[in-house]
Each structure stands twice: as structure tokens, then as C-alpha cells.
C-alpha positions as CSV (number, residue, x, y, z in Angstrom):
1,X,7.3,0.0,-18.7
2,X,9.7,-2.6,-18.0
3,X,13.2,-1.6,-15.9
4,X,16.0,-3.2,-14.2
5,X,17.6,-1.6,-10.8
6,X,20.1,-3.2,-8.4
7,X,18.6,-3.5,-5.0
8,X,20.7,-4.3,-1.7
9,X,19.8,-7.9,-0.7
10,X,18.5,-6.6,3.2
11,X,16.0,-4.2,1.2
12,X,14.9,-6.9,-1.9
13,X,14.1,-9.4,1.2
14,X,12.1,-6.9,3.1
15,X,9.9,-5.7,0.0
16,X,9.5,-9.4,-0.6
17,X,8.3,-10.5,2.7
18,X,5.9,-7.3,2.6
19,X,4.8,-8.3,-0.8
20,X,3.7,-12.2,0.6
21,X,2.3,-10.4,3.8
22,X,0.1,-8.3,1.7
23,X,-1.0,-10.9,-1.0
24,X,0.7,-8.8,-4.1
25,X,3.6,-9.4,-6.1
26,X,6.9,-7.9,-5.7
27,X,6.0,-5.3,-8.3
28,X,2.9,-3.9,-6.6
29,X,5.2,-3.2,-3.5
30,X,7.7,-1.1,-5.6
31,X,5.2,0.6,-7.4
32,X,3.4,1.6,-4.7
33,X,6.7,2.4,-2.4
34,X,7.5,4.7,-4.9
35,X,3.9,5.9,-5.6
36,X,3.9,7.0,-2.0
37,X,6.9,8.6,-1.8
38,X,6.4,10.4,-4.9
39,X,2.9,10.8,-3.6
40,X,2.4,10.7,0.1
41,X,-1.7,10.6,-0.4
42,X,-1.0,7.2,-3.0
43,X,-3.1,4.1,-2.1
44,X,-1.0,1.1,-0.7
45,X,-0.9,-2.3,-2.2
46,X,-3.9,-4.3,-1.9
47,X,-5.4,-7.8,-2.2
48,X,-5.9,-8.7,-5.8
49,X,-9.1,-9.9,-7.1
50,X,-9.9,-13.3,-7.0
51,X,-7.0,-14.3,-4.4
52,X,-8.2,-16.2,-1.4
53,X,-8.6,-13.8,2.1
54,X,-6.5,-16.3,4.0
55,X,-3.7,-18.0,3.6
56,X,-1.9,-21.4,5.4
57,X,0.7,-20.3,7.9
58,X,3.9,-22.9,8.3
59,X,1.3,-24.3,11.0
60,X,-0.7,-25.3,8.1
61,X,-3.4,-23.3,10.1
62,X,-5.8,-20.7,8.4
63,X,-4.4,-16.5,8.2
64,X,-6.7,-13.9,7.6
65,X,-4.6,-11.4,5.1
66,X,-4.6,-7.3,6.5
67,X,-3.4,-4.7,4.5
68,X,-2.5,-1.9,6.5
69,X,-4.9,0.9,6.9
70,X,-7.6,-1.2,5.2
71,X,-10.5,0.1,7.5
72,X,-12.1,-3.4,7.9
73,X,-13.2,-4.1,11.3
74,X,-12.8,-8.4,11.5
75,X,-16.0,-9.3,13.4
76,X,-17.2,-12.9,13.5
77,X,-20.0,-12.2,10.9
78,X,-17.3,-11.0,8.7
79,X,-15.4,-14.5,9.7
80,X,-18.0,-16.3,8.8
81,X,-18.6,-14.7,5.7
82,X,-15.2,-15.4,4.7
83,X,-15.6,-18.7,5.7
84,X,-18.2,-19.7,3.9
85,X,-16.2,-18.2,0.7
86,X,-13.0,-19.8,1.0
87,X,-15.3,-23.2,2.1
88,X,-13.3,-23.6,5.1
């Protein structure tokens, strides 16, 4: 279902920024803000399928996305794996 609300700029930037940080759309975020306070045991936003595992920082060096309490231990095996993915 679509809908419009009127967000304070402070609190639109923040759920943008969390959105980039976390590799979903703005959308997700809201959806699963609300999911979780509607639903404190809700899931948070993930990765979506397909999407690289890292992105370019303004470095223009290689960032390994986390999502918060994603269980993932980052070992170099897993590095390398992910390497090998991306081709990088």
C-alpha cells in the first residue's frame, strides 16, 4: 500500500543514511522501523539479493556492508570468499 507522511528533515536524513549504510532503500528502513516498534521481535532491514557485499567509500576504497545484529563473524576465509565474488 502506497502512503504519503511528512517527516522532519533531521529524521528523513537519518533514515536515509541508515538506509545507504545497510544497502536497502528508504522504504525497507520505514517498514522495518515501524515493524519493530509495532513488533519489538520484527527482523531488521537486510542486504537485498543480488547487491554486491561491499561498497566504494569516498576513498574509492572497498567497504564490507554490516547489518546490525547479523551474526556473521568476518574471518579472512569469509574475506576471501567475498572476494572472489565481487572479483575484487
Amino acid at each position: 500500500m502506497k502512503t504519503s507522511i511528512d517527516l522532519p528533515e533531521s529524521l528523513h536524513c537519518k533514515a536515509t543514511a541508515l538506509a545507504n549504510q545497510q544497502g536497502v532503500t528508504l522504504d525497507e528502513v520505514v517498514v522495518a522501523v515501524l515493524e519493530k516498534g509495532l513488533d519489538p521481535n520484527a527482523g531488521t532491514p537486510k542486504r537485498r539479493a543480488g547487491e554486491p557485499h561491499f561498497d566504494i567509500d569516498d576513498l574509492g576504497l572497498p567497504r564490507l556492508r554490516c547489518v546490525p545484529g547479523d551474526p556473521t563473524v568476518v574471518t579472512e576465509a569469509l574475506l576471501n570468499q567475498l572476494r572472489e565474488q565481487e572479483r575484487i
